[in-house]
C-alpha positions as CSV (number, residue, x, y, z in Angstrom):
1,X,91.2,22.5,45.8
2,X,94.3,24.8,45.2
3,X,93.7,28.6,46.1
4,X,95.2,30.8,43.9
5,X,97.4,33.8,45.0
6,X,98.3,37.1,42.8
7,X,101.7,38.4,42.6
8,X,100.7,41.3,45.1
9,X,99.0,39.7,47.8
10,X,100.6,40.4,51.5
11,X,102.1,37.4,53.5
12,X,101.4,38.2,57.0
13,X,104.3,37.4,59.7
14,X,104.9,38.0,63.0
15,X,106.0,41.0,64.3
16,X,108.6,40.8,66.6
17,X,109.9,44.6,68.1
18,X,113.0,46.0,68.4
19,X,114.5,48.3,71.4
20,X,117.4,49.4,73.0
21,X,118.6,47.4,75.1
22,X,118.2,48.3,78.7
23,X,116.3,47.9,82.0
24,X,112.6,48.8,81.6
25,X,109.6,47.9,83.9
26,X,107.3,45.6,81.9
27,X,104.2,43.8,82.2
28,X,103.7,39.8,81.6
29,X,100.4,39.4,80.1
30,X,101.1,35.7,78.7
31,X,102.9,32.4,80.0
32,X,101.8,29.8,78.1
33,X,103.3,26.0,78.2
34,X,104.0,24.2,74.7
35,X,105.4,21.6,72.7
36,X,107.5,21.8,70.0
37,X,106.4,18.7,67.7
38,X,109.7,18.9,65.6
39,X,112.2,18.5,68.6
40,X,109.6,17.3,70.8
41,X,110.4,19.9,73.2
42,X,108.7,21.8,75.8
43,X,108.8,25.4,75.9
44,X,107.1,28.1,78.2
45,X,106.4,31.0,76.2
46,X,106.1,34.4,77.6
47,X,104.8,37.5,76.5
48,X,105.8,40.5,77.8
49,X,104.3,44.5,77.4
50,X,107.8,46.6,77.7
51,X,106.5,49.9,79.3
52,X,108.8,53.5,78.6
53,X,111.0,54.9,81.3
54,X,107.9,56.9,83.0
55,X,106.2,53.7,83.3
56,X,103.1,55.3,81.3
57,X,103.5,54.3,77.8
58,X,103.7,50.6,76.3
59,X,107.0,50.8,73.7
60,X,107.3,47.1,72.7
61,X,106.1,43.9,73.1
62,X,108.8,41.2,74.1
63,X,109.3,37.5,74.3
64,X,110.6,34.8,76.4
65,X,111.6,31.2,75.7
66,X,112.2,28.8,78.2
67,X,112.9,25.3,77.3
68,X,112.2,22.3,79.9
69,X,113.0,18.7,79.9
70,X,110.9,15.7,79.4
71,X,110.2,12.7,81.2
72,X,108.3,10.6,78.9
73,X,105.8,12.8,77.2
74,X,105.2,15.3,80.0
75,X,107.3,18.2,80.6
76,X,109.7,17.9,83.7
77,X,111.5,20.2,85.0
78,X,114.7,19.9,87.0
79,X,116.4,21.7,90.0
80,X,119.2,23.9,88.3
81,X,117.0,24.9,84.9
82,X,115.9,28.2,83.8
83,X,112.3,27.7,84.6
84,X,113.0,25.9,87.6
85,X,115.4,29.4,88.6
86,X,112.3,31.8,87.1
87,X,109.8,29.8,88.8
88,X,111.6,30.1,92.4
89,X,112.2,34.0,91.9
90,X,108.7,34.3,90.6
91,X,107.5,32.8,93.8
92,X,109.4,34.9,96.4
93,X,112.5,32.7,96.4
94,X,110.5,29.8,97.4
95,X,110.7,26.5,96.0
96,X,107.3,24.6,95.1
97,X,105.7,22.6,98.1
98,X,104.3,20.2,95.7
99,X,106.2,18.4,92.8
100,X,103.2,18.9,90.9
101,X,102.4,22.4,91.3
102,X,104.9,24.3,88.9
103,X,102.4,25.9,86.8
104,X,103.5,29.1,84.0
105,X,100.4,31.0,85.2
106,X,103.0,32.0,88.4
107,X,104.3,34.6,86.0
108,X,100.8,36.3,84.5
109,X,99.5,39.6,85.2
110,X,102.8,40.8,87.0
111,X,104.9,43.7,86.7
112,X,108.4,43.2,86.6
113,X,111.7,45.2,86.2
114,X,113.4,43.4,83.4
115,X,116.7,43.1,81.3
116,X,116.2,43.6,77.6
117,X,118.5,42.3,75.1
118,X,118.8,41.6,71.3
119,X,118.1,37.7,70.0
120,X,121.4,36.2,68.7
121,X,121.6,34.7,65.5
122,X,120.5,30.8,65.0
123,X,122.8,28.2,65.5
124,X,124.2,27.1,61.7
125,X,124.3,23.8,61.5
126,X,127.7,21.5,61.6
127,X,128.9,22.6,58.0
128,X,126.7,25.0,57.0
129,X,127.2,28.9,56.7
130,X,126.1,31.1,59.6
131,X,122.0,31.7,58.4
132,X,121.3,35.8,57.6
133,X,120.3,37.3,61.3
134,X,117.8,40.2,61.9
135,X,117.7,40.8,65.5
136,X,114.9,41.3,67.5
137,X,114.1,42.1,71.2
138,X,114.0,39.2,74.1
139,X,113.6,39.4,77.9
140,X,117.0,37.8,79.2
141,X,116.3,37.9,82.6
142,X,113.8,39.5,85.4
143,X,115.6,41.8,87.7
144,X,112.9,41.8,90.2
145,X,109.2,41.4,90.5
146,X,107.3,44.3,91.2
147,X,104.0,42.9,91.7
148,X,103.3,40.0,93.9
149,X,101.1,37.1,92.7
């Protein structure tokens, strides 16, 4: 059965904020481990509440992608990778005791001072003209963690 749509019905989309670049003190209240089907990819996704200079007042809401290998059809992650370098600052500098104790939930219900930035524009492919580019706000990097875990 087809649905039908009218000319003005609204397409929802996501909503992905925009701020000034900057250090701002934010809060990560998601960190959540998935796989991208088309690449076949992992991916830890985190969501971040970017708080105003006083601390007080939620401004924007921020993402985070970092990728991770594969070993078969579990994720793996390596010595040397992004998660691997969040995970061990996440964890007061400490590297896991266990190989199989990385887990994204390290990151949840923390405060941290963070390094804001503005997405880039997506990779054209080999041939192809550079793709239209709206920027959008992404945590580049935690400056510190303010809130132990």
């Amino acid at each position: 059965m087809l649905t039908r749509f009218t000319h003005d019905q609204d397409i929802d989309f996501d909503v992905y904020d925009r701020i000034d670049p900057g250090e701002y003190l934010a809060y990560c209240r998601e960190a959540t481990l998935k796989r991208n089907p088309r690449y076949g990819q992992w991916t830890v996704f985190l969501l971040w509440d970017v708080f105003s200079p006083n601390g007080m007042t939620k401004i924007a809401t921020v993402r985070r992608w970092i990728y991770i290998g594969t070993r078969g059809d579990k994720p793996h992650v390596g010595r040397g990778t992004d998660f691997w370098n969040w995970w061990v600052q996440a964890n007061d500098g400490h590297p896991p005791t266990r190989a199989d104790r990385m887990t994204p939930r390290i990151f949840t219900k923390r405060m941290a001072r963070v390094e804001v930035t503005d997405s880039g524009p997506p990779k054209a492919r080999k041939g192809e003209a550079p793709k239209p580019h709206n920027p959008y706000s992404i945590v580049k990097r935690v400056l510190s963690w303010e809130t132990g875990r």
